[in-house]
MDTraj code that builds the backbone (N, CA, C; nanometers):
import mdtraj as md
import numpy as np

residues = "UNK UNK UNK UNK UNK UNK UNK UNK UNK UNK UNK UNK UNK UNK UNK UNK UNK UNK UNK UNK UNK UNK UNK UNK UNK UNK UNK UNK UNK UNK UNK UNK UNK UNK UNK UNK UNK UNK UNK UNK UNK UNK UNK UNK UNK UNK UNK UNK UNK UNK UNK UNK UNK UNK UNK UNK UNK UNK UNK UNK UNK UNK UNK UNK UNK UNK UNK UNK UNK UNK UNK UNK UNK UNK UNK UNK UNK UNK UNK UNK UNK UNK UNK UNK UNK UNK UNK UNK UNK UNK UNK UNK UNK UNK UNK UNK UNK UNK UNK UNK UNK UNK UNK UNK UNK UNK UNK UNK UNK UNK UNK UNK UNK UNK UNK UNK UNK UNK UNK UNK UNK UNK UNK UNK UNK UNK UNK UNK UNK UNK UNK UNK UNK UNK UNK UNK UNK UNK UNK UNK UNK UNK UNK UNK UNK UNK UNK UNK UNK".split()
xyz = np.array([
    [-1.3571, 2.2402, 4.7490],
    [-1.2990, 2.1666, 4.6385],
    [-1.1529, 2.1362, 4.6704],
    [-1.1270, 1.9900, 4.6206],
    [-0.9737, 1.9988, 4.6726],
    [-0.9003, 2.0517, 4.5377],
    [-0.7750, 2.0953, 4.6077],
    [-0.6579, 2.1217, 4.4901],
    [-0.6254, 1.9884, 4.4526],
    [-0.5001, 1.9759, 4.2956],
    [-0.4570, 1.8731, 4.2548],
    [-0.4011, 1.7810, 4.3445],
    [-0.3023, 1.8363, 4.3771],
    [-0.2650, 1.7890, 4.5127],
    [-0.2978, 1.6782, 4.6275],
    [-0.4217, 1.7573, 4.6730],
    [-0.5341, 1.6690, 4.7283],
    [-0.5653, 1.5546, 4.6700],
    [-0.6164, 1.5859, 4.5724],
    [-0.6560, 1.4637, 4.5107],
    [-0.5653, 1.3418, 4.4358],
    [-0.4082, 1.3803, 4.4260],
    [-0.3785, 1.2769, 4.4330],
    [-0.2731, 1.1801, 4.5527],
    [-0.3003, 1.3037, 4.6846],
    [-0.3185, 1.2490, 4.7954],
    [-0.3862, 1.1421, 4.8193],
    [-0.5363, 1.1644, 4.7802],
    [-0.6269, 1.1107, 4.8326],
    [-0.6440, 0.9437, 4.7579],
    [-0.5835, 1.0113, 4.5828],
    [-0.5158, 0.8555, 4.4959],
    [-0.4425, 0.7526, 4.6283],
    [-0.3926, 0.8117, 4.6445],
    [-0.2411, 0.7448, 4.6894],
    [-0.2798, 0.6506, 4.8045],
    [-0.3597, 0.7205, 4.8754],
    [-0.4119, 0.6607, 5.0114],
    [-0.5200, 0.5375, 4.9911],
    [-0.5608, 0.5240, 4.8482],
    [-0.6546, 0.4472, 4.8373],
    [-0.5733, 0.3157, 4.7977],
    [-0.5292, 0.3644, 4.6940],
    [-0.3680, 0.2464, 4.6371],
    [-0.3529, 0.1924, 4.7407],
    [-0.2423, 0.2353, 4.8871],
    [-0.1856, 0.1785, 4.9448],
    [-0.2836, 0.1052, 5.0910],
    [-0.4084, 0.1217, 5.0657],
    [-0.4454, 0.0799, 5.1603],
    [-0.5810, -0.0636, 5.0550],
    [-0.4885, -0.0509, 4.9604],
    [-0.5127, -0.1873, 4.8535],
    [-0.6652, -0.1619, 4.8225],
    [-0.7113, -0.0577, 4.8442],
    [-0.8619, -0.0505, 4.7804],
    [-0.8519, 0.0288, 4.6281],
    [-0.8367, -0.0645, 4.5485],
    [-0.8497, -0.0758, 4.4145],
    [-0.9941, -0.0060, 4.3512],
    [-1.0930, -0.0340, 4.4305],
    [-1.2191, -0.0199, 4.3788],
    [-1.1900, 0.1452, 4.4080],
    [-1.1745, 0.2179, 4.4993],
    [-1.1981, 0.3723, 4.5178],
    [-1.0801, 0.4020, 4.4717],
    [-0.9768, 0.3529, 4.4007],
    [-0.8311, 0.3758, 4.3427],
    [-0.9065, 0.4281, 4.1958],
    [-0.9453, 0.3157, 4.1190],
    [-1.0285, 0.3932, 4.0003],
    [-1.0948, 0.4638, 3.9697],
    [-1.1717, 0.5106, 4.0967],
    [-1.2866, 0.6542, 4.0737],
    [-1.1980, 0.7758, 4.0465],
    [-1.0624, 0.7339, 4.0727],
    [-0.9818, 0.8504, 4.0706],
    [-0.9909, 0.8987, 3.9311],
    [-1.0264, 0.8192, 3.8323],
    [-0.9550, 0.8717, 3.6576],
    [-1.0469, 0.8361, 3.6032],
    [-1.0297, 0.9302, 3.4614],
    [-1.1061, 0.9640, 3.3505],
    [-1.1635, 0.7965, 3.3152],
    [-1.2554, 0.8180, 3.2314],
    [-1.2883, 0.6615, 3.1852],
    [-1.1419, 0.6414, 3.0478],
    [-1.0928, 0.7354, 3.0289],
    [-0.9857, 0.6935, 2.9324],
    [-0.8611, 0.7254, 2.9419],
    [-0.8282, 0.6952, 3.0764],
    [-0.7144, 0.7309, 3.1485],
    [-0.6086, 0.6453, 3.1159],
    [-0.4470, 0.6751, 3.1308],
    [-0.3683, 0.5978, 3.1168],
    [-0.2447, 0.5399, 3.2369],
    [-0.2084, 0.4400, 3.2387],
    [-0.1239, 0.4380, 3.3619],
    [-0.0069, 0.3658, 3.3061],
    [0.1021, 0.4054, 3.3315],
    [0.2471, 0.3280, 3.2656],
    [0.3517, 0.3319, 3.3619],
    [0.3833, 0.1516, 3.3535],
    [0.4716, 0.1949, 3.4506],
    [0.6093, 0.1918, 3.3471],
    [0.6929, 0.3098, 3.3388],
    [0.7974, 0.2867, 3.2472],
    [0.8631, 0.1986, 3.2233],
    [0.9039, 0.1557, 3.3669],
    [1.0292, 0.0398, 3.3524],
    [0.9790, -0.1187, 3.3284],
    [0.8616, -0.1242, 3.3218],
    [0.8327, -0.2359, 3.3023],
    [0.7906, -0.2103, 3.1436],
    [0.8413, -0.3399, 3.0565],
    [0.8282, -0.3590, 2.8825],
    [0.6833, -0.3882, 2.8263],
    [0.5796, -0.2865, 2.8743],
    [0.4299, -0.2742, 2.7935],
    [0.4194, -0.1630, 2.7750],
    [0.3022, -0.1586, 2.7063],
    [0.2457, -0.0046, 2.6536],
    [0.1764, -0.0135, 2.7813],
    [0.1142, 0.1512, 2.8100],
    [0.0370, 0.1820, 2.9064],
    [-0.0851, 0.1075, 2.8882],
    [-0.1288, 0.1288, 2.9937],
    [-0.2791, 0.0298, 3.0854],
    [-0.3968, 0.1578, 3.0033],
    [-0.4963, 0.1148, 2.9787],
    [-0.5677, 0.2517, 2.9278],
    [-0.7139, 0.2302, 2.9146],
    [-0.7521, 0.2932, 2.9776],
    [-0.8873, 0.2723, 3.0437],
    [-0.9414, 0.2377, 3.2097],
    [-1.0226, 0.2336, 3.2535],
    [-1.0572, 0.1777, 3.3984],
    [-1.0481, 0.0742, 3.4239],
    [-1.0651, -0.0183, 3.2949],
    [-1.0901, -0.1731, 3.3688],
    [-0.9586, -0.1845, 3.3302],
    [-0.8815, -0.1813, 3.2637],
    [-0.7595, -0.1572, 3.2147],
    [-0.6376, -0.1178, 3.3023],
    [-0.6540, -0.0521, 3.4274],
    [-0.5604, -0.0093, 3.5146],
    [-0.5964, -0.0971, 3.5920],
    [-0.7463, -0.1406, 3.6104],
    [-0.8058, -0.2023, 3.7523],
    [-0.6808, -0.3606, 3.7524],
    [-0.7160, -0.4036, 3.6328],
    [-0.6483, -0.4942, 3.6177],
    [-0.4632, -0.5346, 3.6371],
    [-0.4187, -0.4067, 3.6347],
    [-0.2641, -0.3874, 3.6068],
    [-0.2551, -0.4098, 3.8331],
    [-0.3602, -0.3264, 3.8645],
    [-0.3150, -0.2865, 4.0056],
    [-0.3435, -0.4468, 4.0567],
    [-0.4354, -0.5234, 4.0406],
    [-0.4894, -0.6083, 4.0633],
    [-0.3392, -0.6721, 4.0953],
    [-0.2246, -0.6585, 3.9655],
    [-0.0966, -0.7576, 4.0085],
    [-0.0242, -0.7800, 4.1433],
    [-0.0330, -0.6656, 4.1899],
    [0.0030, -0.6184, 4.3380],
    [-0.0773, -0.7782, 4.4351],
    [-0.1708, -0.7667, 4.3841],
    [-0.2540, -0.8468, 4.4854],
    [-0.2213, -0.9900, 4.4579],
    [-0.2059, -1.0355, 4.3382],
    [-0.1908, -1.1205, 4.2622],
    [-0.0383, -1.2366, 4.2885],
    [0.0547, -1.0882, 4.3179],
    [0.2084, -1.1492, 4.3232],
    [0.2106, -1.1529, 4.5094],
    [0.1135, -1.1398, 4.5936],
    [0.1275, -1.1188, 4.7601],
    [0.1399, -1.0187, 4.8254],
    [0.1082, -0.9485, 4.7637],
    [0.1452, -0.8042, 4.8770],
    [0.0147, -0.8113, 4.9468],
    [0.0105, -0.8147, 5.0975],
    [-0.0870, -0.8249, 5.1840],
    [-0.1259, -0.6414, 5.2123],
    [0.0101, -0.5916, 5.2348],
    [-0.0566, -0.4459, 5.2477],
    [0.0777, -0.3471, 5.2687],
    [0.0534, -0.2389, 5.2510],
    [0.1863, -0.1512, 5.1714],
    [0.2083, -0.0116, 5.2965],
    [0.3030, 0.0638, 5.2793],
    [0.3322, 0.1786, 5.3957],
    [0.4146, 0.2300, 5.2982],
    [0.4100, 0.3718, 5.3238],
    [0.4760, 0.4801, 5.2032],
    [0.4748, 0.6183, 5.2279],
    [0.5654, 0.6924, 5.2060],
    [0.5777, 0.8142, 5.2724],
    [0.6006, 0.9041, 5.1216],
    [0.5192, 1.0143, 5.1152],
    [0.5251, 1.1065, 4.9961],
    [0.6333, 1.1981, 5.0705],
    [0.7605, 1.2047, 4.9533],
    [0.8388, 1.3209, 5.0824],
    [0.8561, 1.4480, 5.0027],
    [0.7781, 1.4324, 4.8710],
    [0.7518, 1.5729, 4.7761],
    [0.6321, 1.5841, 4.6649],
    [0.5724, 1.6892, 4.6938],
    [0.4465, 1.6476, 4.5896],
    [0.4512, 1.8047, 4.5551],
    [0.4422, 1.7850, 4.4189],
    [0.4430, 1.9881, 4.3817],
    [0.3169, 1.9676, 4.2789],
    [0.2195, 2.0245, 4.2534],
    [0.1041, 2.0311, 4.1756],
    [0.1331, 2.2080, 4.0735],
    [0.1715, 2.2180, 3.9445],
    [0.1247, 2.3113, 3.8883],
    [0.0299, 2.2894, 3.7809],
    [-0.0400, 2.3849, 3.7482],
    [-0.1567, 2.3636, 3.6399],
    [-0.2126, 2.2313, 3.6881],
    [-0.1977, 2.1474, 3.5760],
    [-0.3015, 2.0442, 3.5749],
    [-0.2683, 1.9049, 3.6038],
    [-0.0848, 1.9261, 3.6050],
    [0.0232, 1.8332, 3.6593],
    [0.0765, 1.7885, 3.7873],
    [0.0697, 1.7222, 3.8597],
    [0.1577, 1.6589, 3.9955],
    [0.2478, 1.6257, 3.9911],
    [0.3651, 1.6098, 4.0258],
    [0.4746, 1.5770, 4.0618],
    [0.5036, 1.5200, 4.2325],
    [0.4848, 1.3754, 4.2074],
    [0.5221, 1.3101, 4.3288],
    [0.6563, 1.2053, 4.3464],
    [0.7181, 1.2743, 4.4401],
    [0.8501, 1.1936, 4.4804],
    [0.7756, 1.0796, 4.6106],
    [0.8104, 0.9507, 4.6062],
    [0.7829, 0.8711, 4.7121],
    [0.8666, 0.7928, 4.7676],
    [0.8442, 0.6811, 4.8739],
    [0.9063, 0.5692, 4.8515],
    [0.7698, 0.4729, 4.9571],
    [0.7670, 0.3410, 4.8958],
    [0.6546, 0.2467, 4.9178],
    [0.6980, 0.0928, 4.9304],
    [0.7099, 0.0758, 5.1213],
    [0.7373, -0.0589, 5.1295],
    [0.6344, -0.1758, 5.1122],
    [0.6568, -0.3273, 5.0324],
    [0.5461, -0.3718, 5.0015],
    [0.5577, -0.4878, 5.1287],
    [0.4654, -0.5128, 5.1416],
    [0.4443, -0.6786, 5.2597],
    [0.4026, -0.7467, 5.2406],
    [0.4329, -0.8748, 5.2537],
    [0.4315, -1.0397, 5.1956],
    [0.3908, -1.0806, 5.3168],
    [0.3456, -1.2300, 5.3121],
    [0.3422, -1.3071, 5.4085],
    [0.5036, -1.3764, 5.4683],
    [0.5325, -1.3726, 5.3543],
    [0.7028, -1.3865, 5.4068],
    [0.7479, -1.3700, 5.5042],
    [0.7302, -1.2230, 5.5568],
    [0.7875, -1.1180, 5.5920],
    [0.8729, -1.0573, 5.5462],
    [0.9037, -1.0640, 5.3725],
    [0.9858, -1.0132, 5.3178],
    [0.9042, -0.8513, 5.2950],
    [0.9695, -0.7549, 5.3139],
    [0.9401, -0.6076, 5.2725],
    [1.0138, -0.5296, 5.1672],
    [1.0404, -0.5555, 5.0376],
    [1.1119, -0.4646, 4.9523],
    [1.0608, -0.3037, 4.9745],
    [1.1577, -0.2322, 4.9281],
    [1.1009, -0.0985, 4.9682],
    [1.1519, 0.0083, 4.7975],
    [1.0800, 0.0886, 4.7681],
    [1.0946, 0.1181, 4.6077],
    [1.0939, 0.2840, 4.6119],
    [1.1939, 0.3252, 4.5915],
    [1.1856, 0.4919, 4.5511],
    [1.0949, 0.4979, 4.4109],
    [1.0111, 0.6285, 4.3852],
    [0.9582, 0.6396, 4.2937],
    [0.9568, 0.7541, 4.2786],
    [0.9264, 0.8236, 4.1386],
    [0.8785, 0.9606, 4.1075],
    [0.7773, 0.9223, 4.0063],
    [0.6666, 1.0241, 3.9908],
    [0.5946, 0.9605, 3.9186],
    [0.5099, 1.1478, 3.8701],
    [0.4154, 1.1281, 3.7546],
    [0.3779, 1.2563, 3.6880],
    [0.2414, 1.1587, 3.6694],
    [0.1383, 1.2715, 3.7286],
    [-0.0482, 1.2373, 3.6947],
    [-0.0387, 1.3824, 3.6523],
    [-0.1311, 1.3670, 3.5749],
    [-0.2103, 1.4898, 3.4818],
    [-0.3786, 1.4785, 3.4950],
    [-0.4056, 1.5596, 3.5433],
    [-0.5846, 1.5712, 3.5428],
    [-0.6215, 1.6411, 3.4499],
    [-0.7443, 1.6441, 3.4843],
    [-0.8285, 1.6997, 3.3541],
    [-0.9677, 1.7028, 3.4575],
    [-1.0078, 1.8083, 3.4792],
    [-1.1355, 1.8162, 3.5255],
    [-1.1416, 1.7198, 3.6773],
    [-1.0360, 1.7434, 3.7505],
    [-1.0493, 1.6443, 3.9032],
    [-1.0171, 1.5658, 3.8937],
    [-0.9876, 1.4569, 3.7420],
    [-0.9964, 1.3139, 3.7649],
    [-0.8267, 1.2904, 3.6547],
    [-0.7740, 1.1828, 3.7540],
    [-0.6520, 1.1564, 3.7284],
    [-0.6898, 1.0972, 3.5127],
    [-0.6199, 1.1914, 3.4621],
    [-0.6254, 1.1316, 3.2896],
    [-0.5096, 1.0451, 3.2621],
    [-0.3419, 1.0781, 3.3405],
    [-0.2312, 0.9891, 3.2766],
    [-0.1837, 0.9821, 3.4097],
    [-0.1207, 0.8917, 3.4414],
    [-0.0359, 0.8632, 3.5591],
    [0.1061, 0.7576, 3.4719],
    [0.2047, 0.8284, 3.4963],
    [0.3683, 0.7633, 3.4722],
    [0.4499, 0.7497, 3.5800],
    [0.4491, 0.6154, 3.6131],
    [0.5769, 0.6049, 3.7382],
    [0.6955, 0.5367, 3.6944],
    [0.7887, 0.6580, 3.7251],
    [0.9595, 0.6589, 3.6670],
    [1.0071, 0.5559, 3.8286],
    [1.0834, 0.4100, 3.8037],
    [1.1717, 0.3495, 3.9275],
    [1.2617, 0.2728, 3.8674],
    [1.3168, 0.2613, 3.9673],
    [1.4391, 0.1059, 3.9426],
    [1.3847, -0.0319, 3.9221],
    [1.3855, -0.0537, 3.7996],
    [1.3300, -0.1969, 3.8427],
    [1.4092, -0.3039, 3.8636],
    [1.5080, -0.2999, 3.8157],
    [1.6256, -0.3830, 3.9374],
    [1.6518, -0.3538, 4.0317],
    [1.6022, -0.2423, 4.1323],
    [1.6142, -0.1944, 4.2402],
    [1.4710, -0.2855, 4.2846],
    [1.3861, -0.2792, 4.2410],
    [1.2862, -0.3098, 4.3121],
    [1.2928, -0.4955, 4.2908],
    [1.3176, -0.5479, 4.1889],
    [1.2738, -0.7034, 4.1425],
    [1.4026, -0.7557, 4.2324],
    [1.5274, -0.7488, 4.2797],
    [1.6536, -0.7414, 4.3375],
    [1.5521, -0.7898, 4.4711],
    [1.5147, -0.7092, 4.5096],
    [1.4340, -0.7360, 4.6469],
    [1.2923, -0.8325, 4.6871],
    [1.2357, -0.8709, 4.5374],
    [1.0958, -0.9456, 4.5946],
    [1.1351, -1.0797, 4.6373],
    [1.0567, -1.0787, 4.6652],
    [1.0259, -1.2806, 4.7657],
    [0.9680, -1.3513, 4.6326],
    [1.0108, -1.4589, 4.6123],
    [0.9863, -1.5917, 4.5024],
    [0.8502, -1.6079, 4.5469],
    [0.7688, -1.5724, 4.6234],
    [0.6237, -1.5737, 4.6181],
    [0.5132, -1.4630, 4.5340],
    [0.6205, -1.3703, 4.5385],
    [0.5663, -1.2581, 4.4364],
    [0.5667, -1.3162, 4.2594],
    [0.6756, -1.3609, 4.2524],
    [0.6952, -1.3834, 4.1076],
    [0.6330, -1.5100, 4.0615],
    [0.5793, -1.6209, 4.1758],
    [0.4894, -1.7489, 4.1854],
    [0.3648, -1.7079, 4.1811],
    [0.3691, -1.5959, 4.2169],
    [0.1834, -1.5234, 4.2115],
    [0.1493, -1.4681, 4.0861],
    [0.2360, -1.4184, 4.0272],
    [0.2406, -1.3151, 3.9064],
    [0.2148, -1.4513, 3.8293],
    [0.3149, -1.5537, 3.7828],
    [0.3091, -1.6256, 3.6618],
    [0.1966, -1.7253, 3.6813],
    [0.1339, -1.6965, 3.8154],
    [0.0103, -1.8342, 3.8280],
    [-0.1106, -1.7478, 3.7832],
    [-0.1189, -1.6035, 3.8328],
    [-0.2490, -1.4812, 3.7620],
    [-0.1958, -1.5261, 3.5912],
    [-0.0907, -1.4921, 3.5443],
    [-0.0564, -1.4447, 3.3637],
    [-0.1094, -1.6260, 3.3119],
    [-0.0798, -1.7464, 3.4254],
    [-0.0971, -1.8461, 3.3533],
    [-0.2393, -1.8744, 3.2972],
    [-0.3557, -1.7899, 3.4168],
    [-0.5057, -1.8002, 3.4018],
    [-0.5671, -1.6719, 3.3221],
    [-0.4774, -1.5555, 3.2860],
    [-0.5152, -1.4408, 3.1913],
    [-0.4679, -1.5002, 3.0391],
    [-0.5218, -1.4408, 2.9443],
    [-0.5285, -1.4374, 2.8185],
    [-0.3716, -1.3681, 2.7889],
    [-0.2992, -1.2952, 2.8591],
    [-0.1895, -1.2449, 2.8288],
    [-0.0801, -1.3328, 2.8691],
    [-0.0199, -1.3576, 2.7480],
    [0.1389, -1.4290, 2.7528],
    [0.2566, -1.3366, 2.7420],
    [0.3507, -1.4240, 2.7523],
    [0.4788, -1.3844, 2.7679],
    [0.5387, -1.3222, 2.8621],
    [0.5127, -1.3259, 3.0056],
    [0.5458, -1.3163, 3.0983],
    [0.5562, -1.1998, 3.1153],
    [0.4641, -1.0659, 3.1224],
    [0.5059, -0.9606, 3.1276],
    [0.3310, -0.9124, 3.2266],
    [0.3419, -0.7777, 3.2794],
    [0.2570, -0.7882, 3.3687],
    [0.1870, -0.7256, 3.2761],
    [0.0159, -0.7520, 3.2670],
    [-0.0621, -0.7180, 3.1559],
    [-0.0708, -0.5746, 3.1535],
    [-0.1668, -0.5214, 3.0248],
    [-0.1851, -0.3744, 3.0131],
    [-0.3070, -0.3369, 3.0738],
])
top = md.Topology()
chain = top.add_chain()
for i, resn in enumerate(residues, 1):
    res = top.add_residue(resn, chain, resSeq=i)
    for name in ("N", "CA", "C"):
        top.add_atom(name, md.element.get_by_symbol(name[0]), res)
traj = md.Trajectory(xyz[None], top)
């Protein structure tokens, strides 16, 4: 059996290697994901996150590299320090410190919160990211320019 730990190792590796589909097996069917700094309520549910990660794909990121340089698991909580460069066709690479808190419940990720800069990070994208984002929000049901829940 893996420890917490493990398993959201094993999150992480799925994220960044853009497989979305084995990214969601990770969590509860009523799981939540928030990213703080961005102005929505949390993502909540499976199809519900599937959709939030989907933006990644949406705004160009072809494929991501990221180094965990602290992960402490007590009880039922993780604590991961990171940082995660994204890649464009550009060749533009922004690169994003993060800390972030998942809580399980029975193996499977229930809340995930990632604390960043988001002027640290938006400071750095390529005008193809933000051409991708408002051309996905123009064909989703969600307005106002904000990345959906």
């Amino acid at each position: 059996m893996l420890s917490d730990a493990e398993i959201v190792e094993a999150f992480f590796e799925a994220i960044y290697r853009l497989d979305f589909d084995a990214a969601v097996e990770f969590f509860t069917e009523d799981a939540s994901y928030h990213d703080l700094p961005v102005p929505t309520d949390p993502a909540v549910g499976k199809e519900a996150i599937r959709r939030k990660l989907d933006f990644m794909i949406a705004g160009g990121v072809t494929s991501m590299d990221y180094e965990i340089r602290n992960i402490l698991g007590d009880g039922d909580t993780v604590l991961v320090e990171r940082t995660e460069t994204w890649h464009f066709p550009s060749g533009a690479t922004p690169t994003l410190r993060v800390m972030c808190a998942i809580e399980l419940d029975e193996n499977k990720i229930a809340a995930w919160r990632e604390y960043w800069n988001g002027e640290e990070l938006m400071s750095q994208m390529p005008p193809e990211f933000f051409q991708g984002v408002q051309h996905a929000l123009g064909e989703s049901e969600v307005g106002g320019g904000a990345i959906p829940q």
